[in-house]
C-alpha beads as a LAMMPS data file, in Angstrom:
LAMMPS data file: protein, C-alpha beads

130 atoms
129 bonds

1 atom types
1 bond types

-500.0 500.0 xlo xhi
-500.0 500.0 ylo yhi
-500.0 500.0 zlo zhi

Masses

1 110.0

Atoms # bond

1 1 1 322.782 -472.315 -319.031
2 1 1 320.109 -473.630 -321.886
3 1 1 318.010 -470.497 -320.929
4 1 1 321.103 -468.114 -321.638
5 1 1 322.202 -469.715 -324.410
6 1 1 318.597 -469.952 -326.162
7 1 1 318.831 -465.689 -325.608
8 1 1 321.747 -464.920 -327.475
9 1 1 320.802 -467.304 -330.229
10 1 1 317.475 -465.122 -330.569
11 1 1 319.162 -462.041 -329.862
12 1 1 321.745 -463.310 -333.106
13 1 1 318.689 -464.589 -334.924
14 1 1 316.641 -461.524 -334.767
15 1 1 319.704 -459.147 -335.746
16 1 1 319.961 -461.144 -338.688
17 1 1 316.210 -460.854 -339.887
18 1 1 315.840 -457.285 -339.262
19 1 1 318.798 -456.986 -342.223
20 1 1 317.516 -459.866 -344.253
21 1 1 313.853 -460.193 -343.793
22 1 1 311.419 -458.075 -345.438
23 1 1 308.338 -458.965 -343.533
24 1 1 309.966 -458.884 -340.250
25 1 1 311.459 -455.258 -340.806
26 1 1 308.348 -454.721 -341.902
27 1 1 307.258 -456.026 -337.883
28 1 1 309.595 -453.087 -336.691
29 1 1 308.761 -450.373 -338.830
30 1 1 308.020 -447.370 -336.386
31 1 1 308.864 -449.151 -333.177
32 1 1 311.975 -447.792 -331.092
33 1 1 311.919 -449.076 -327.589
34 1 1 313.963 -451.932 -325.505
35 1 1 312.161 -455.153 -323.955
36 1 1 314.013 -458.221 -322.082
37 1 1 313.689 -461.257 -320.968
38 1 1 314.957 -462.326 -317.676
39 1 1 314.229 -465.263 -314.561
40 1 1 312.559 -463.822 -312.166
41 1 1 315.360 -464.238 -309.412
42 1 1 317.997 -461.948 -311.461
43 1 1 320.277 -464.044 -312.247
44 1 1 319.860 -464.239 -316.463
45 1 1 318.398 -461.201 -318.526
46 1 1 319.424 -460.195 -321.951
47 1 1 317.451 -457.340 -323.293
48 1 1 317.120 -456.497 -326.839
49 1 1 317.224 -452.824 -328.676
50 1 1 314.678 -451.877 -331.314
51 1 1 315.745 -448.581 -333.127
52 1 1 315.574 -448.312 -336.873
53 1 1 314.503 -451.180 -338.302
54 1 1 317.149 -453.490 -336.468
55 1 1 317.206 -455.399 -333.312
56 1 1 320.929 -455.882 -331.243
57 1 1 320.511 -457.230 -327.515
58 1 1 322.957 -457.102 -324.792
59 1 1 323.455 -459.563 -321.717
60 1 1 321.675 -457.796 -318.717
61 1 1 318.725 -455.969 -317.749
62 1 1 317.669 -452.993 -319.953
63 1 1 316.775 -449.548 -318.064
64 1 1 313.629 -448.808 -319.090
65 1 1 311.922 -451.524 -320.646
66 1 1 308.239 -451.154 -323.083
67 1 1 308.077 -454.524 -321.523
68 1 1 309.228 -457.481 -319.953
69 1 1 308.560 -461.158 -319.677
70 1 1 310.132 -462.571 -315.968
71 1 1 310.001 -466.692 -316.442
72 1 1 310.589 -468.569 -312.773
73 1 1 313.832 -469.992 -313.455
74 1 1 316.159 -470.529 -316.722
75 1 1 314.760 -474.346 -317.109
76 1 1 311.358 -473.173 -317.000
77 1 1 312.034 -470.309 -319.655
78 1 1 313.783 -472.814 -321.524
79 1 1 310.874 -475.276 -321.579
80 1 1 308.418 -472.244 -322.754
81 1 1 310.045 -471.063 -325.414
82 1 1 311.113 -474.358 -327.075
83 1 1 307.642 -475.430 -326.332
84 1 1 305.088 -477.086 -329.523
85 1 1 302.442 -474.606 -328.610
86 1 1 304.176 -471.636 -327.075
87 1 1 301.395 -469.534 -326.977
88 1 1 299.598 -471.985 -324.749
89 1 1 302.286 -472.502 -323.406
90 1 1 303.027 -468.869 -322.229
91 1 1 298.834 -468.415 -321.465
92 1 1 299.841 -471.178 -318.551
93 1 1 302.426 -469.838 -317.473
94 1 1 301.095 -466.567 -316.700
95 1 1 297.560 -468.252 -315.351
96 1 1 300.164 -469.716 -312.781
97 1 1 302.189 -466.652 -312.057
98 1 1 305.184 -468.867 -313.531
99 1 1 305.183 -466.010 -316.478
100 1 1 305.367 -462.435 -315.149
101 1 1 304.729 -459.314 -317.528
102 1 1 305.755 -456.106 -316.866
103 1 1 304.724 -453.203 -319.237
104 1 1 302.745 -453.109 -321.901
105 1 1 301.230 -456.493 -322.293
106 1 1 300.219 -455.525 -326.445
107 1 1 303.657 -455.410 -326.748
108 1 1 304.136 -458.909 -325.881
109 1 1 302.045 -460.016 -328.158
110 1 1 304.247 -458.089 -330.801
111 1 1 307.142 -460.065 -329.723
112 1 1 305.398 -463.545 -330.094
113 1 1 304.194 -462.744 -333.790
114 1 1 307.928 -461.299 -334.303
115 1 1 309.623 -464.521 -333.515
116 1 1 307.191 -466.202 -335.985
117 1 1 309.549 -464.636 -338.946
118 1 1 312.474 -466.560 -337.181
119 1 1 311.278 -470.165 -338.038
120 1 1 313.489 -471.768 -340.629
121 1 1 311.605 -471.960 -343.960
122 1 1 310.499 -474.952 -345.181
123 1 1 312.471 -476.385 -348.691
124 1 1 310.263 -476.850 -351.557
125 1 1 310.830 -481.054 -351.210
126 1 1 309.225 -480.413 -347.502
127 1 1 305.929 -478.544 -349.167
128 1 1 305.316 -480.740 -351.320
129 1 1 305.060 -483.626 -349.007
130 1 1 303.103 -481.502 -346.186

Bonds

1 1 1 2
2 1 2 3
3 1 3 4
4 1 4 5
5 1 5 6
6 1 6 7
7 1 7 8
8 1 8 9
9 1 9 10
10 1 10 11
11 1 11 12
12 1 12 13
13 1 13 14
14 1 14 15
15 1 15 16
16 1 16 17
17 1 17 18
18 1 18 19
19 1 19 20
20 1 20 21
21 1 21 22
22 1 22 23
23 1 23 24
24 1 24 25
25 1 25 26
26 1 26 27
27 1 27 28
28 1 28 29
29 1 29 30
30 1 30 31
31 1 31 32
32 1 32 33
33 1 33 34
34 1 34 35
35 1 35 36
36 1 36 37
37 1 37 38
38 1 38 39
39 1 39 40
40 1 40 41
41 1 41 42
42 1 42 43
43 1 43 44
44 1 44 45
45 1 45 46
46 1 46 47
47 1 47 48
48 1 48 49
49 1 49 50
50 1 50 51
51 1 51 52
52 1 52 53
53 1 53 54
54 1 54 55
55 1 55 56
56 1 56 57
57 1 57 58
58 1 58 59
59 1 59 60
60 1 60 61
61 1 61 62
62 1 62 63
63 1 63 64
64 1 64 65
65 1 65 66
66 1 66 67
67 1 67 68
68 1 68 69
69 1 69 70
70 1 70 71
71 1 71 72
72 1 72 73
73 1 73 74
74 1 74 75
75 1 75 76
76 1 76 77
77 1 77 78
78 1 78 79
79 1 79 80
80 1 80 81
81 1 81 82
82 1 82 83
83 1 83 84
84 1 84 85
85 1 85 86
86 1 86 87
87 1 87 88
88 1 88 89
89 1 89 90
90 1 90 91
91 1 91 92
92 1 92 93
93 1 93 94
94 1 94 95
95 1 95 96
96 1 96 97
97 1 97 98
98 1 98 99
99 1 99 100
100 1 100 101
101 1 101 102
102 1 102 103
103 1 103 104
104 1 104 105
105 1 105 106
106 1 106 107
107 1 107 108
108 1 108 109
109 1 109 110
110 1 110 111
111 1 111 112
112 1 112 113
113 1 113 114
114 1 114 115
115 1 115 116
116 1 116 117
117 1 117 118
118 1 118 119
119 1 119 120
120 1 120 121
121 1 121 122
122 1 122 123
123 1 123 124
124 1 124 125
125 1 125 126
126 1 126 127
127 1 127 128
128 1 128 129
129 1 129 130
């Protein structure tokens, strides 16, 4: 249910940069595909629609995915994605065969530098004391 949940809230959180967010419309500037993420067993997917400068997403698989990134089970996607270093995180998992990719792996890499634009920015009282 966590793994579900933590979809839509990207799916809603990426929607809303790609009509605020300068440098992550920048991101999608000339891309136009579809990519998901789903548990390898079938049972969650959401996949997400890239097409002129905005991202939507929709429960389910997409059709034709550029790519797509299969974690074993919900808990485990969970666990990745909320991890403190993802990308090591996601190297593991795919070392393991716990992270599948299907597609164009470049792609993925796309995705991981797009959610970087989603992180909540940091108040000027919080720079200062960083």
């Amino acid at each position: 249910m966590k793994f579900r949940l933590l979809l839509w809230l990207l799916g809603r959180l990426m929607a809303k940069a790609s009509r605020n967010n300068p440098a992550f419309q920048q991101q999608l500037a000339g891309r136009d595909m579809q990519f998901q993420l789903h548990t390898l067993d079938g049972k969650i997917a959401r996949h997400f629609i890239v097409k002129d400068q905005r991202i939507s997403s929709k429960r389910g698989p997409a059709r034709e995915p550029a790519f797509a990134l299969g974690f074993k089970d919900g808990a485990y996607g969970f666990a990745t994605m909320n991890a403190k270093n993802k990308q090591l995180a996601f190297m593991q998992g795919i070392q393991s065969k716990d992270i599948q990719i299907h597609g164009n792996p470049a792609l993925v890499l796309w995705f991981q530098g797009l959610t970087k634009h989603l992180a909540p920015k940091k108040r000027d009282s919080e720079k200062k004391a960083a």
